[in-house]
C-alpha positions as a LaTeX table, in Angstrom:
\begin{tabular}{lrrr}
\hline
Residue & $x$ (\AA) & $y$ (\AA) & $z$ (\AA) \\
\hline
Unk1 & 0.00 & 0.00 & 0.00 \\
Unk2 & 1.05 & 3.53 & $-0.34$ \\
Unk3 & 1.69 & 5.50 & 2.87 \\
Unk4 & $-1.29$ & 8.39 & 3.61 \\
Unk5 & 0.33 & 11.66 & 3.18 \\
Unk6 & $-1.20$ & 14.27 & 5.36 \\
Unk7 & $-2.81$ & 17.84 & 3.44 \\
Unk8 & $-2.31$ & 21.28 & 4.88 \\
Unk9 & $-6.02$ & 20.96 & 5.33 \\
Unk10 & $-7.45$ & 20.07 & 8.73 \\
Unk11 & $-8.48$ & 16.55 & 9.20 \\
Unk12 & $-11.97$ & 16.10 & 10.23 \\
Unk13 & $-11.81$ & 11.93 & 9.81 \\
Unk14 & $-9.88$ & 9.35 & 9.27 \\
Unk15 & $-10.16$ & 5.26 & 10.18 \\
Unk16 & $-7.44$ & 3.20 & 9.65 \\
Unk17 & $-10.00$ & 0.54 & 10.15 \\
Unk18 & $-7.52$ & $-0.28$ & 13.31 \\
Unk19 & $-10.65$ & $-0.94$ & 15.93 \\
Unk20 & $-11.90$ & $-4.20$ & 13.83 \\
Unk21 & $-14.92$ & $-2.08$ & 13.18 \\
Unk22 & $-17.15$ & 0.38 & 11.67 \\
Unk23 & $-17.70$ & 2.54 & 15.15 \\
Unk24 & $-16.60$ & 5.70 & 13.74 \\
Unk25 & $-19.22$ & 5.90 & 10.59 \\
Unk26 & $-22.44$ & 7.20 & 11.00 \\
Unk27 & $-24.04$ & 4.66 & 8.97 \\
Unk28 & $-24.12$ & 1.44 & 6.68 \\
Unk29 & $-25.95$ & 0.50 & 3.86 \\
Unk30 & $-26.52$ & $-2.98$ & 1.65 \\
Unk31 & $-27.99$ & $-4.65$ & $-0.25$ \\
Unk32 & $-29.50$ & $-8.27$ & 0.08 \\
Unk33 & $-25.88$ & $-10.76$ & $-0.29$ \\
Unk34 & $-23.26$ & $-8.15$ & 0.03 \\
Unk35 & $-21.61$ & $-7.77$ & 3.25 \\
Unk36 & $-18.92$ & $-5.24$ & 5.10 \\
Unk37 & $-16.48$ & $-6.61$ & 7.61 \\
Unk38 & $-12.75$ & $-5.55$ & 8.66 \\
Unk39 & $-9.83$ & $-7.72$ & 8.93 \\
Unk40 & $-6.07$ & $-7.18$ & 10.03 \\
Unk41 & $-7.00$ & $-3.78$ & 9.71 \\
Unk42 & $-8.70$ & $-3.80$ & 5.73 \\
Unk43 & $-12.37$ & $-2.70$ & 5.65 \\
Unk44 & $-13.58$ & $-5.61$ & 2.82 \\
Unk45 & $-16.65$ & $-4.71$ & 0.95 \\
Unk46 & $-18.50$ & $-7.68$ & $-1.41$ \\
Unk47 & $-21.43$ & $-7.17$ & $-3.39$ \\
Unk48 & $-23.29$ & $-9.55$ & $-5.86$ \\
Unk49 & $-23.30$ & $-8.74$ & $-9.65$ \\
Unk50 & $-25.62$ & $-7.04$ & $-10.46$ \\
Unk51 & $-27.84$ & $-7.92$ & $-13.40$ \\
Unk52 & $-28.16$ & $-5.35$ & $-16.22$ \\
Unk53 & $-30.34$ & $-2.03$ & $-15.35$ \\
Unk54 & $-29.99$ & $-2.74$ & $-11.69$ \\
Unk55 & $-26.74$ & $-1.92$ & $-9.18$ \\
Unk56 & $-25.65$ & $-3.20$ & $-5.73$ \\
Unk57 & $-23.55$ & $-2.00$ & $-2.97$ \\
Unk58 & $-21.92$ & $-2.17$ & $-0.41$ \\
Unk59 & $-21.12$ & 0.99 & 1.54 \\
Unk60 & $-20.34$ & 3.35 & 4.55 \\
Unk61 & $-21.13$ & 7.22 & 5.36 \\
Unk62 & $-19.86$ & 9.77 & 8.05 \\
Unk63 & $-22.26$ & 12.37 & 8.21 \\
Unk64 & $-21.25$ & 16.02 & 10.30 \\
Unk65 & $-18.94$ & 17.87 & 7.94 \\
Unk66 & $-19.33$ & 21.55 & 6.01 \\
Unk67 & $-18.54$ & 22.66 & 3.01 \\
Unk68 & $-18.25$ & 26.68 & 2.12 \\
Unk69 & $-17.72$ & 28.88 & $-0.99$ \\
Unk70 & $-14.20$ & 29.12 & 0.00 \\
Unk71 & $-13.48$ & 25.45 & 1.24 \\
Unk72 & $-10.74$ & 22.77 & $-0.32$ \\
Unk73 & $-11.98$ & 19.00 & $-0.01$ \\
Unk74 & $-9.53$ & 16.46 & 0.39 \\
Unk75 & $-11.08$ & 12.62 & 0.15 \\
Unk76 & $-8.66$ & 10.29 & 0.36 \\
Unk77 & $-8.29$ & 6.36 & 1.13 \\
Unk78 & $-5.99$ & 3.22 & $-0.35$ \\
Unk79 & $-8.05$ & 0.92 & $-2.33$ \\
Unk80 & $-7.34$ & $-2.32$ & $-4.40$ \\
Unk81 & $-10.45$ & $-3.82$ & $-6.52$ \\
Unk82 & $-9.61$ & $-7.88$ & $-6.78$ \\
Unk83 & $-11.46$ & $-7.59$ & $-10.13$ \\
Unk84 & $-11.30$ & $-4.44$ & $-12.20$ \\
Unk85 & $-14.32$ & $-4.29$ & $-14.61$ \\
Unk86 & $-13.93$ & $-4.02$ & $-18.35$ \\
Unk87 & $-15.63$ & $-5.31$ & $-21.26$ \\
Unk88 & $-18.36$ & $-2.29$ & $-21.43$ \\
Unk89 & $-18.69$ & 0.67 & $-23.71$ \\
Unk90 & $-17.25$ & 3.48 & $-21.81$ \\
Unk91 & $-19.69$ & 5.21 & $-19.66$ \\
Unk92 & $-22.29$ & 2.23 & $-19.96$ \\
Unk93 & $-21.03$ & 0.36 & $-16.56$ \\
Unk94 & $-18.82$ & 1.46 & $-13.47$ \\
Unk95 & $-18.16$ & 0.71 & $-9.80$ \\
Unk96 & $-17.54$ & 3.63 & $-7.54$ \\
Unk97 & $-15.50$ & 3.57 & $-3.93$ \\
Unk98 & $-15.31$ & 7.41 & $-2.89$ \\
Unk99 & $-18.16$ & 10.08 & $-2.43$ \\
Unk100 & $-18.21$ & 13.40 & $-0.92$ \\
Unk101 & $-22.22$ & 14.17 & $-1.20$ \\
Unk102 & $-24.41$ & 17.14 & 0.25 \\
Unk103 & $-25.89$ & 15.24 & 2.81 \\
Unk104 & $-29.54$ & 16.34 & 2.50 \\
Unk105 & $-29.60$ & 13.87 & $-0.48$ \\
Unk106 & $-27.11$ & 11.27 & $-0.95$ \\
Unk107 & $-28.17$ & 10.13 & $-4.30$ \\
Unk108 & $-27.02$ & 13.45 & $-5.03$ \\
Unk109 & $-29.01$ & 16.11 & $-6.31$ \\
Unk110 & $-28.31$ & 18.40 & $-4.34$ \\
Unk111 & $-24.54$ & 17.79 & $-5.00$ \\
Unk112 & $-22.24$ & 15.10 & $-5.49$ \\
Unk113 & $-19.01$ & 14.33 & $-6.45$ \\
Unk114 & $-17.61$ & 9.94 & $-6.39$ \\
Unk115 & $-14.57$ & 8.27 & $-7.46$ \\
Unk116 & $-14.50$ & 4.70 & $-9.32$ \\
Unk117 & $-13.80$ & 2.56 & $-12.04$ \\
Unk118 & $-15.29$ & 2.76 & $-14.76$ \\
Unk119 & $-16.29$ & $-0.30$ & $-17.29$ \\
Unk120 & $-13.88$ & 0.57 & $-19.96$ \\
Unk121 & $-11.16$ & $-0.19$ & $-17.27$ \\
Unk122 & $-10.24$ & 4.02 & $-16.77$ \\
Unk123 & $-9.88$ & 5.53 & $-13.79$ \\
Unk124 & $-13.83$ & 7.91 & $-13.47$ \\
Unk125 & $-15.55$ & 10.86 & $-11.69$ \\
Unk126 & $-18.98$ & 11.14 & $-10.99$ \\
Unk127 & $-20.37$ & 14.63 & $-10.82$ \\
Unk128 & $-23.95$ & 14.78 & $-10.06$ \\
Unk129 & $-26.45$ & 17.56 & $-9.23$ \\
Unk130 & $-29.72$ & 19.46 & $-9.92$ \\
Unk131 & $-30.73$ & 15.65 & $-11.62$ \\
Unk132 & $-27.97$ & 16.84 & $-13.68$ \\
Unk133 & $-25.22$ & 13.77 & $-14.04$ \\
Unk134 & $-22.12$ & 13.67 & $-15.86$ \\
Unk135 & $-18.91$ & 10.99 & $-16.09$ \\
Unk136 & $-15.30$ & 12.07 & $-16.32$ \\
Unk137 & $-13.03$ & 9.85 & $-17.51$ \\
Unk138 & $-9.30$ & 10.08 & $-17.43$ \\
Unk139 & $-6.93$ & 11.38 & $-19.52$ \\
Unk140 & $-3.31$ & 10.96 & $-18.31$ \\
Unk141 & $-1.99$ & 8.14 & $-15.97$ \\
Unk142 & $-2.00$ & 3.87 & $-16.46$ \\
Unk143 & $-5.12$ & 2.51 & $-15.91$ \\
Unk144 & $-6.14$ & 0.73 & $-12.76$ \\
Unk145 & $-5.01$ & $-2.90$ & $-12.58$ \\
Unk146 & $-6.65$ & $-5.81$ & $-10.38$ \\
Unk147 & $-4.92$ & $-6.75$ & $-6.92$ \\
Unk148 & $-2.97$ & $-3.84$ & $-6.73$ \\
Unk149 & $-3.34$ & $-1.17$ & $-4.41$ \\
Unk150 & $-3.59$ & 2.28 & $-5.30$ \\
Unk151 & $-3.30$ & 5.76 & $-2.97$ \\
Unk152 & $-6.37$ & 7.79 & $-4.69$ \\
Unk153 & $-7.14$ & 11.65 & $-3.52$ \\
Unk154 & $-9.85$ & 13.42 & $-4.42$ \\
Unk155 & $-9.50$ & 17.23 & $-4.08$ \\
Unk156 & $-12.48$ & 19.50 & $-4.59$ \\
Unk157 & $-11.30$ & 23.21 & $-4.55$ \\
Unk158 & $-14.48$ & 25.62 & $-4.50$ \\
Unk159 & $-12.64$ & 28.69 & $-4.81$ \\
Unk160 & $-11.19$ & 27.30 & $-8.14$ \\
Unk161 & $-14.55$ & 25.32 & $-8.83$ \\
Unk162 & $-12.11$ & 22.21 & $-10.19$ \\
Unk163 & $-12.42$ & 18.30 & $-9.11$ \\
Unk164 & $-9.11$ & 16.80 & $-9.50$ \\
Unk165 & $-8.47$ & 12.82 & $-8.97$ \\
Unk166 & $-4.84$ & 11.61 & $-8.54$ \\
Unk167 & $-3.83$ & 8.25 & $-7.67$ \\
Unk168 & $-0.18$ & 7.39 & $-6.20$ \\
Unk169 & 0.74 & 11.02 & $-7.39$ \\
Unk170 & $-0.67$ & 11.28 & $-10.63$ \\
Unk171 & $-3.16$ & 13.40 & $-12.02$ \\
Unk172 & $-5.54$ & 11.60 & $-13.87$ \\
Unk173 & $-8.69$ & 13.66 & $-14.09$ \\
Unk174 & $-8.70$ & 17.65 & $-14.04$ \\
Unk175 & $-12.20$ & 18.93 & $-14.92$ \\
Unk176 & $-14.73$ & 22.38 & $-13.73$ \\
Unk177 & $-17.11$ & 21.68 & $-11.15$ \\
Unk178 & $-20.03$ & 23.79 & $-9.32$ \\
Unk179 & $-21.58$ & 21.27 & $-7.16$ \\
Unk180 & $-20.49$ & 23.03 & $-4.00$ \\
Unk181 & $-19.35$ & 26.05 & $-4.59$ \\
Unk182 & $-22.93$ & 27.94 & $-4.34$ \\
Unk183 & $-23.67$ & 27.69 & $-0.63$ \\
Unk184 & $-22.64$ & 26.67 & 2.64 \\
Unk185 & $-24.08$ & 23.39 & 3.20 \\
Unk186 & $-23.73$ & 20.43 & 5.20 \\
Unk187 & $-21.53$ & 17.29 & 3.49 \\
Unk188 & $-21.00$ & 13.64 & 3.75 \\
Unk189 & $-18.59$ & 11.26 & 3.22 \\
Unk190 & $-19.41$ & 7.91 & 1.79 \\
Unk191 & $-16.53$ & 5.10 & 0.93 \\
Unk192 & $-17.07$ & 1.25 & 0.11 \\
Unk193 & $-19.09$ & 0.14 & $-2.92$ \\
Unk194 & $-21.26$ & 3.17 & $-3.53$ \\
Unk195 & $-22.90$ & 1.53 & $-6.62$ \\
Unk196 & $-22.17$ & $-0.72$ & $-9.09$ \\
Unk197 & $-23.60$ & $-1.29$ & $-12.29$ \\
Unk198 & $-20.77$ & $-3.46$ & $-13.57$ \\
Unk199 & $-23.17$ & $-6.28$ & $-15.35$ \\
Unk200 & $-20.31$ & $-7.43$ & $-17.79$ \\
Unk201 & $-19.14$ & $-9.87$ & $-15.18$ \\
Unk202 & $-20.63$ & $-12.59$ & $-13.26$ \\
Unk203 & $-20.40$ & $-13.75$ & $-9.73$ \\
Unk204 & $-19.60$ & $-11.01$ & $-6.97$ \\
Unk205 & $-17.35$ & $-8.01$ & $-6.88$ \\
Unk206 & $-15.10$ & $-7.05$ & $-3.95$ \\
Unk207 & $-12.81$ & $-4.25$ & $-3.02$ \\
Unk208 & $-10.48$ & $-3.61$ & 0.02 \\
Unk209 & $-10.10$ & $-0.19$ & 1.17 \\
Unk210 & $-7.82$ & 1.14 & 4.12 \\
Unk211 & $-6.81$ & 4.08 & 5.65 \\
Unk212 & $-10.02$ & 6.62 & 4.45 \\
Unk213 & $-9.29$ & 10.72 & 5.74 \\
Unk214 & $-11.04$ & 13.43 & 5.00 \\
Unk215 & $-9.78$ & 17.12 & 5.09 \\
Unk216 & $-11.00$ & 20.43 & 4.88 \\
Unk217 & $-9.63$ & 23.53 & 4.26 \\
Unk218 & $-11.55$ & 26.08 & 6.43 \\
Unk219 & $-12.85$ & 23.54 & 9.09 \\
Unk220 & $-12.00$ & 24.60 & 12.58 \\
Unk221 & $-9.37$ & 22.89 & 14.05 \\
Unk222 & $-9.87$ & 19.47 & 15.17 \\
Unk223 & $-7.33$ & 19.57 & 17.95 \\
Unk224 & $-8.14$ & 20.70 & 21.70 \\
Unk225 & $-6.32$ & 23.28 & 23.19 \\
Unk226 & $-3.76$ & 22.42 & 26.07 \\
Unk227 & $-5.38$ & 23.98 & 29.58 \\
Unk228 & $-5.18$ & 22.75 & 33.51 \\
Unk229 & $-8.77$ & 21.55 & 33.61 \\
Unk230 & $-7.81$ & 17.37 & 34.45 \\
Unk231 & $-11.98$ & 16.92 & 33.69 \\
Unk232 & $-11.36$ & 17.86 & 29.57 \\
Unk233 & $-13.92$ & 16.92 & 27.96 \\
Unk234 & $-14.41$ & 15.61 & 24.09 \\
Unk235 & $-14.73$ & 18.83 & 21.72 \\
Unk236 & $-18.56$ & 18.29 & 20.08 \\
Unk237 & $-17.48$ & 19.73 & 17.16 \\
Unk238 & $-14.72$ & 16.74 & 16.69 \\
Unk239 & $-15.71$ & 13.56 & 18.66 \\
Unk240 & $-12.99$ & 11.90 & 17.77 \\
Unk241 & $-10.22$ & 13.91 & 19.97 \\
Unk242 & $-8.10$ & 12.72 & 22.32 \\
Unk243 & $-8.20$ & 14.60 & 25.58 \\
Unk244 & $-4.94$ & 16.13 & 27.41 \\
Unk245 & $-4.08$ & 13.46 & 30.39 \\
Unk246 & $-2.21$ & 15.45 & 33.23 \\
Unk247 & 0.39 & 13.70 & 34.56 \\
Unk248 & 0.40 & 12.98 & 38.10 \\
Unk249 & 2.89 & 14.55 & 40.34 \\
Unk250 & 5.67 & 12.21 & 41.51 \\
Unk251 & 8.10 & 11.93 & 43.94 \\
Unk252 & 10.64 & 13.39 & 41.80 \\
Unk253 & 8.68 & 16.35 & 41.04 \\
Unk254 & 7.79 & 17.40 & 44.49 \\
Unk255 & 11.51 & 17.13 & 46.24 \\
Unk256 & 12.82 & 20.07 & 44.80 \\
Unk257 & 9.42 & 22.10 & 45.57 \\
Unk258 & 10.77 & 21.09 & 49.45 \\
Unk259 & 14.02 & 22.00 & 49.08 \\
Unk260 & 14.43 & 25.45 & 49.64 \\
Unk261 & 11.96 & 25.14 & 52.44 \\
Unk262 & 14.48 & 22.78 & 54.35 \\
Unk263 & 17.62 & 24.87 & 53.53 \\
Unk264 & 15.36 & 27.96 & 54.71 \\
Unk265 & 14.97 & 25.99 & 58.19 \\
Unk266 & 18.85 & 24.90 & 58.59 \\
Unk267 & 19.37 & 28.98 & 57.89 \\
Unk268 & 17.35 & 29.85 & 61.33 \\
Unk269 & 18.82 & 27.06 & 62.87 \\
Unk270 & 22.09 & 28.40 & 62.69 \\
Unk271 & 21.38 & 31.45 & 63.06 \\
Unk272 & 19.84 & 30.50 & 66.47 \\
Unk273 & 22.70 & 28.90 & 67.76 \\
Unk274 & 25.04 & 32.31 & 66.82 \\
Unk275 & 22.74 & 34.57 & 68.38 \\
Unk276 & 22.44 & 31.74 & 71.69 \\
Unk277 & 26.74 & 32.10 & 71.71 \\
Unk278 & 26.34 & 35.33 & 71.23 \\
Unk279 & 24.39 & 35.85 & 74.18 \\
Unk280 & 26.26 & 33.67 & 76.77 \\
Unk281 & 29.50 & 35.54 & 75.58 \\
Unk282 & 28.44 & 38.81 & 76.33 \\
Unk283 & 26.75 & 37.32 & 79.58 \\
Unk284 & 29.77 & 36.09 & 80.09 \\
Unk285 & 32.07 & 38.98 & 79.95 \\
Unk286 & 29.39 & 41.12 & 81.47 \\
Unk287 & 29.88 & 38.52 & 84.37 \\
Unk288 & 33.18 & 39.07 & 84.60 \\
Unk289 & 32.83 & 42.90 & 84.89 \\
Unk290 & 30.10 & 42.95 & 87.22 \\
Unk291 & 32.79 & 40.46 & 89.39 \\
Unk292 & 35.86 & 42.87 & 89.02 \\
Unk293 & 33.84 & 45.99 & 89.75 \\
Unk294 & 32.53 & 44.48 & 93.01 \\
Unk295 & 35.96 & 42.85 & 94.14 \\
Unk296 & 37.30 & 46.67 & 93.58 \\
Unk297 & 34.89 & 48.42 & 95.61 \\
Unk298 & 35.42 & 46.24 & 98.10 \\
Unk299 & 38.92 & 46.11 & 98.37 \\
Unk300 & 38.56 & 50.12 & 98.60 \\
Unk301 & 36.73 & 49.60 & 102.12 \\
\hline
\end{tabular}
């Protein structure tokens, strides 16, 4: 697999698929004989074949992102397909495995933007909205190949209004797009087998994805702020930070909080002792006056 690389965007998700499960997703769909399940840390998603005119999946969604007029998507995950589809006039049959979506609709309508394959074995973009649908397919880059995993990123800039696929550092697809740059509007992420209407092959289709992230540009930070409070709670805006743990003071820690303290005490000590010889000297030799003065005065009688 190729390594994640992190984006100057913030990350608002990522799963690594480390847990053994789907906890972090907001929610599941599919279809009658497909199934989801996670293994040494690979989410595996299987759907049956569809027969022609129909589709299947397979997939997951994370719901409680944002998307503005000014913000930079950044969809991202490592995929392999065990069994890339081909054999179909281009356009006619695909599989897709990455979705940002508005999430009033996720058929999307109201704004959609997916990653797959498509069935003339290329590398596609869905870009759907306003029952207005169009495929992208691409134009630089080696197709995708089966069993081999691939680093895909899917970067929607709505400043620039472009969609821009690359996979394992190549840009494949570069086109305009407007399906989110209008409005502020609430966004999802899906990732699995969003659909597939591959029905040029027989038997079931599967596809292993790992290590899904999603940044944004102009979402708020999804770290928490150091403070003292040792009852930090989890940020509702990013459920999935860790809190601060405050160490515990140790032995070592306090011992040189006491130390001045006890040198302060061996100071008055001392100093007690000075003043006490002090004292009995001058006692003394006041003594010894007093004595001499009265042996003189009376000697004089």
């Amino acid at each position: 697999m190729v390594p994640l690389k992190r984006t100057e965007a913030a990350t608002v998700f990522s799963d690594n698929f480390s847990s053994g499960n789907f906890e972090r997703w907001s929610q599941s769909y599919a279809v009658s004989g497909a199934s989801q399940s996670v293994s040494n840390g690979i989410a595996r998603f299987i759907v049956p074949t569809p027969t022609a005119g129909s589709n299947s999946c397979s997939y997951l969604v994370r719901d409680g992102f944002t998307s503005t007029v000014n913000s930079t998507i950044i969809a991202s995950q490592d995929i392999l397909v065990t069994n890339v589809p081909h054999g179909a006039p281009q356009g006619n049959s695909a599989i897709f495995f990455l979705y940002v979506c508005d999430s009033t609709d996720l058929g999307g309508n109201a704004g959609n933007i997916g990653i797959g394959i498509d069935g003339s074995k290329l590398w596609s973009m869905w870009i759907g909205g306003s029952l207005i649908y169009t495929y992208v397919f691409q134009t630089t880059g080696p197709p995708p190949t089966s069993n081999t995993w691939y680093h895909i990123v899917l970067t929607i800039n709505n400043q620039a209004q472009t969609a821009t696929l690359t996979v394992n550092d190549i840009v494949v697809i570069n086109v305009s797009q407007q399906e989110f740059t209008d409005k502020t509007h609430s966004i999802s992420l899906m990732s699995g087998m969003g659909e597939d209407w591959w029905s040029d092959g027989s038997g079931q289709q599967e596809i292993n994805i790992d290590n899904v992230q999603l940044d944004i540009s102009d979402a708020p930070t999804p770290f928490i702020t150091p403070n003292n409070n040792p009852s930090l709670a989890l940020s509702p805006n990013n459920p999935f930070d860790t809190p601060n743990t405050l160490a515990t003071p140790s032995a070592s820690i306090s011992l040189p909080l006491l130390y001045p303290t006890q040198k302060l005490m061996s100071l008055d000590v001392g100093m007690l002792i000075g003043l006490t010889i002090m004292g009995i000297t001058i006692l003394t030799i006041l003594g010894g006056v007093l004595i001499a003065v009265f042996r003189h005065k009376h000697s004089a009688k």
